[in-house]
N, C-alpha and C positions, 0 to 999 in steps of 0.2 A: 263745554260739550254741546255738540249742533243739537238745537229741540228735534223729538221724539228719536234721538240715538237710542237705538236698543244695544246692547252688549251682545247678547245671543242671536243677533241677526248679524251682528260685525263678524262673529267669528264663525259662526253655521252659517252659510248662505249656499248657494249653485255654485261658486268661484272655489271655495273653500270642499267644497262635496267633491268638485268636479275632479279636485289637485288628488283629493284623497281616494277616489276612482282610479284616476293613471297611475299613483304610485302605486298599487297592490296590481298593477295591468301589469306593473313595467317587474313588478319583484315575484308574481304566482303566473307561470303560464296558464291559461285558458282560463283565469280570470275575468268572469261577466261583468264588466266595469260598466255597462251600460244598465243593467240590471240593477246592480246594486246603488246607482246611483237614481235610478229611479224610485226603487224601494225608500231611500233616504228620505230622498226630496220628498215623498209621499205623505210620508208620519211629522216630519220635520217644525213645522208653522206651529202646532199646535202644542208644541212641549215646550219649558222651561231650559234656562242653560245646561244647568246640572243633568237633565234628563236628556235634552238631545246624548250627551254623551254615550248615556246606557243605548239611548235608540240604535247610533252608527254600531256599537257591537252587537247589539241584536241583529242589523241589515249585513254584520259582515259574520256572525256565526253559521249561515248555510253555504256559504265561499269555502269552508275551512275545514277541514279535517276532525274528525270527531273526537279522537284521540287527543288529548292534552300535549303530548311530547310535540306531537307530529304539528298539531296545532301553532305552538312554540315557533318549533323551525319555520312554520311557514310567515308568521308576525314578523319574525327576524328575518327574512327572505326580502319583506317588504319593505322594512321600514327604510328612510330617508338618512342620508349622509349625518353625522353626528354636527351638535350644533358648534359654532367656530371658537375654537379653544382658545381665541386670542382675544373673544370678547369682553371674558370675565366680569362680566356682570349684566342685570338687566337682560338675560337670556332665558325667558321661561321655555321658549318653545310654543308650537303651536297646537290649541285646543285639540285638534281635527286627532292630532297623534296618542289620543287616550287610549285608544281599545285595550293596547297589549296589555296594560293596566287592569283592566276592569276583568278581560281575558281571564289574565292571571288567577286573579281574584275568583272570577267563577267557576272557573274547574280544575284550577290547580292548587288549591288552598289547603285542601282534605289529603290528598294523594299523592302529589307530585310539588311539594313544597321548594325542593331542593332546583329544579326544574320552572319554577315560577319565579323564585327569586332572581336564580339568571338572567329569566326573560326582562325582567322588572331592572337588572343593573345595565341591562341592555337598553331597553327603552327611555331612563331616565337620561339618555345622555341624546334625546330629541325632545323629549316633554317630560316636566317633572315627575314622577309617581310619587309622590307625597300623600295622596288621597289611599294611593292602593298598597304602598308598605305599612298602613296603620291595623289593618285585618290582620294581616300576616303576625304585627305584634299582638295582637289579642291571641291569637290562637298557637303562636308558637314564639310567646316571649323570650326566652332563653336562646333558642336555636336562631330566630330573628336578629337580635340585640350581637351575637356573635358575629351573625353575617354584618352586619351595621360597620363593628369593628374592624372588622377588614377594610370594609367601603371608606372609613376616616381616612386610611393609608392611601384611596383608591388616585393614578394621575391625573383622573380626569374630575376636573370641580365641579359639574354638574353630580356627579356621584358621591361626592365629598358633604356638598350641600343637602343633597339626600336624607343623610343622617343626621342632621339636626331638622332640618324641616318636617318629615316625617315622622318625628317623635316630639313636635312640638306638643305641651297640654292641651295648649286652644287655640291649635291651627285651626283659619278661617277658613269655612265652608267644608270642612272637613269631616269626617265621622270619630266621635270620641277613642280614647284607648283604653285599656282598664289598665295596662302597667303601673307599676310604682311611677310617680310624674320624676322622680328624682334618680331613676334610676339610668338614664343615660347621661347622667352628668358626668362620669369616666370620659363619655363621646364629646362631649365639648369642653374638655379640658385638651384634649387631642387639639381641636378645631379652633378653639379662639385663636391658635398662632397661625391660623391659614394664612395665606400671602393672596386672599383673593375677596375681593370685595362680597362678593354674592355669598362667599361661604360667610364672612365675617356679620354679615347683614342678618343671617337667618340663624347663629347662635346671640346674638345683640336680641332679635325677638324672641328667640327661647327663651330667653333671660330674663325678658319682659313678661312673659307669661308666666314665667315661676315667679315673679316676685307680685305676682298678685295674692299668692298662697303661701311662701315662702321669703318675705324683703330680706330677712335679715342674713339669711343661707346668701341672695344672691351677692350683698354687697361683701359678702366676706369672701366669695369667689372672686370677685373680680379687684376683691385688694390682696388674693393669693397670687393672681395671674399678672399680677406689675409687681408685686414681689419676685417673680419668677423670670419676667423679664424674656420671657419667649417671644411676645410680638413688639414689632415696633410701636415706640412708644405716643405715637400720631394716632395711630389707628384705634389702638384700644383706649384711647382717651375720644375717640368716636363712638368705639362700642359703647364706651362705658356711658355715653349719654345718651346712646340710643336704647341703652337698656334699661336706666333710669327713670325713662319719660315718664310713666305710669307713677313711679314713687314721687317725684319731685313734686307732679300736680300735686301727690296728695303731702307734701309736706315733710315726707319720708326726714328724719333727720338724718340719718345713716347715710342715706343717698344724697343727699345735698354736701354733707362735711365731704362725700368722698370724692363729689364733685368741686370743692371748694367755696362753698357757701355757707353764709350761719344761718342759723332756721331764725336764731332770736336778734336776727338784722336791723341795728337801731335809725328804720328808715322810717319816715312819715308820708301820710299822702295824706297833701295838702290842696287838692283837686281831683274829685272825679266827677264832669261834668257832663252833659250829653247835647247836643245839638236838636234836640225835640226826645222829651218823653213820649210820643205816641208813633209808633212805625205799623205801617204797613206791611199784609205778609206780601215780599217781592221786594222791600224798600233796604234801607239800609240802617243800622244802628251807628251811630258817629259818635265816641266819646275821646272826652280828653282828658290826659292823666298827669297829675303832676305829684316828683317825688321830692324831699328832699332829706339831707341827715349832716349832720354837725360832722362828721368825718367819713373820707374813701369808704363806700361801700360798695362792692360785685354784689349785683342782684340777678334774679328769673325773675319778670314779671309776665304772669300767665290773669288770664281775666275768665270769671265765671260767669255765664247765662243760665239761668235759672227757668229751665222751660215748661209751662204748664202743660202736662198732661191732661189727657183725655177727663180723668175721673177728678180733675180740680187741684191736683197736688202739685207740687213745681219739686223738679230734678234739677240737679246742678253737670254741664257738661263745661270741660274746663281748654281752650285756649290759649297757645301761646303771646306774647306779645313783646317781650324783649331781655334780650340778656346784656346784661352790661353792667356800669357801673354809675353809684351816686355820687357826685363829686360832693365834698363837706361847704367848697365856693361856687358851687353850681346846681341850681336845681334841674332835674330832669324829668322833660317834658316827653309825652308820649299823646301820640293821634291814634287810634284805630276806626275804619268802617266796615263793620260785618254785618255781612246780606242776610237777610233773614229767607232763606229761600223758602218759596211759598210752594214748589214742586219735590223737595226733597224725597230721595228713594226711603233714605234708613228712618225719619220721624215725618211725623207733622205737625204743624202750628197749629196750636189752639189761641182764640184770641182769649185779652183778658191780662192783670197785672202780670209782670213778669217782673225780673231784677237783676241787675250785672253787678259782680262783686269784683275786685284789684286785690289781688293777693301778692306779694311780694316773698321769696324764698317757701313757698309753701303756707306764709301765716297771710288770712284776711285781714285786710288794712281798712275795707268799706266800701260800701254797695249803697245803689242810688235805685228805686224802681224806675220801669216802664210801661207802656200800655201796649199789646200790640193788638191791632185794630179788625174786625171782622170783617 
């Protein structure tokens, strides 16, 4: 990523205003696109991503009909050709197309439910609504959860995807839901057999979120759904490790047996070395791994850093680093170099010890400290 990329200036900018000016020109007659494109840009610099969004339906709620219904119609008048159904994957859509969403949500929540959901099965097939079906299920879980139902059946996979993204636990950047967390698991018992990547991808992370609060629920789903034999069996052996990730790090025995691993893997590590205990924040940590075992053994080998927080205490975030196998005539050997980024968005480096730990199927095999340097 080029130094000082913002996100929120890639996707709001004049270029990005300007598209979503002429398309409401080109779908509301006597639409002031000049205006409203003014008023954008106006407020614009000064808000966060998340907030530009609310800003454009603020700049686009005196364009529009006051009436919710009428409102509707005219969201739908505007919007843009549906995204390309041949894509199937990797198609969010673009930011600028939030409003109808937010719309939705603002004056159709209370009163016109039936009439915002439309709006919302309509707009999700140009940008997600993932953010704006989650209100709808706080305040009309049942009536919600029904319309969902239908949408699993729906031909279009942006609509399909919907229903699990939307009702994920701990979708990202998203507003909580108070539903039962377990109660659209009917919907992705429909949806794991999807035939389409995008949709398969976003019950794999449902999956993943429930099994932060629920492991042993998930893995007994997903050893009903290859008993059942509805999806090909490539695909959900993709799922099924992408829904995993979270349990494997931690050891999960359930999740490793179902992925074909022993948790009590009689492997050794008979090297964890490093290339300089002391890095720099910016620099890189360089260790070398070496495994071995008296007989064939399929391994995960995931590695922990152990990062000093602010208040002196050190957290463990954990790391891929290889899946394969120890040969019983073969030791095997592992490099990794990971940058200690000294700008990171989500933490930061505190100097001071630190410590990397080799875990192999989930069990710590040994950890070496380091220093990282102020």
């Amino acid at each position: 990523m080029a130094q000082g990329f913002l996100l929120k200036d890639h996707l709001f900018n004049a270029d990005s205003i300007g598209d979503l000016a002429a398309e409401f020109a080109a779908g509301l007659p006597g639409f002031d696109s000049a205006c409203f494109y003014r008023d954008v840009m106006a407020g614009l610099a000064q808000r966060e991503l998340m907030a530009r969004l609310e800003w454009i339906a603020d700049c686009l709620e005196p364009h529009l009909s006051a009436g919710f219904p009428e409102m509707a119609d005219q969201l739908q008048a505007a919007m843009v050709p549906e995204l390309d159904p041949d894509l199937q994957d990797d198609d969010f859509g673009r930011f600028i197309h939030a409003a109808p969403g937010i719309l939705a949500v603002r004056h159709g929540l209370e009163h016109h439910r039936e009439r915002a959901l439309d709006l919302l099965y309509e707009a999700t097939k140009r940008f997600s609504m993932e953010f704006y079906i989650r209100p709808f299920l706080n305040r009309w879980p049942e009536e919600t959860l029904a319309r969902l139902a239908l949408w699993a059946e729906d031909e279009n996979y942006h609509v399909r995807r919907l229903v699990s993204e939307g009702t994920r636990p701990r979708l990202p950047w998203a507003g909580k839901i108070t539903i039962d967390p377990l109660a659209p698991m009917p919907l992705l018992d429909r949806l794991h057999a999807d035939g389409t990547r995008y949709v398969t991808r976003s019950v794999s992370n449902h999956l993943n979120d429930i099994a932060k609060f629920a492991p042993d629920l998930v893995t007994g789903r997903l050893d009903l759904w290859r008993e059942a034999g509805a999806q090909v069996p490539g695909e959900l052996d993709w799922m099924t490790r992408h829904a995993l990730r979270t349990l494997v790090k931690q050891g999960h025995e359930g999740a490793l047996k179902l992925l074909g691993f022993r948790s009590d893997v009689p492997v050794r590590l008979t090297q964890l070395a490093l290339e300089s205990d002391q890095v720099a924040p910016g620099g890189a940590l360089e260790m070398t791994v070496m495994l071995e075992a008296e007989e064939d053994c399929p391994v995960i080998v995931d590695y922990q850093i152990w990062f000093r927080r602010k208040d002196g205490n050190l957290a463990p975030k954990v790391f891929k680093l290889k899946q394969g196998q120890v040969a019983a005539d073969k030791p095997l050997q592992l490099k990794k170099r990971h940058v200690l980024k000294a700008n990171a968005t989500t933490f930061s480096l505190y100097p001071g010890a630190h410590r990397v730990a080799v875990q192999v199927n989930g069990r710590v095999l040994g950890e070496v400290e380091f220093e990282v340097l102020g």
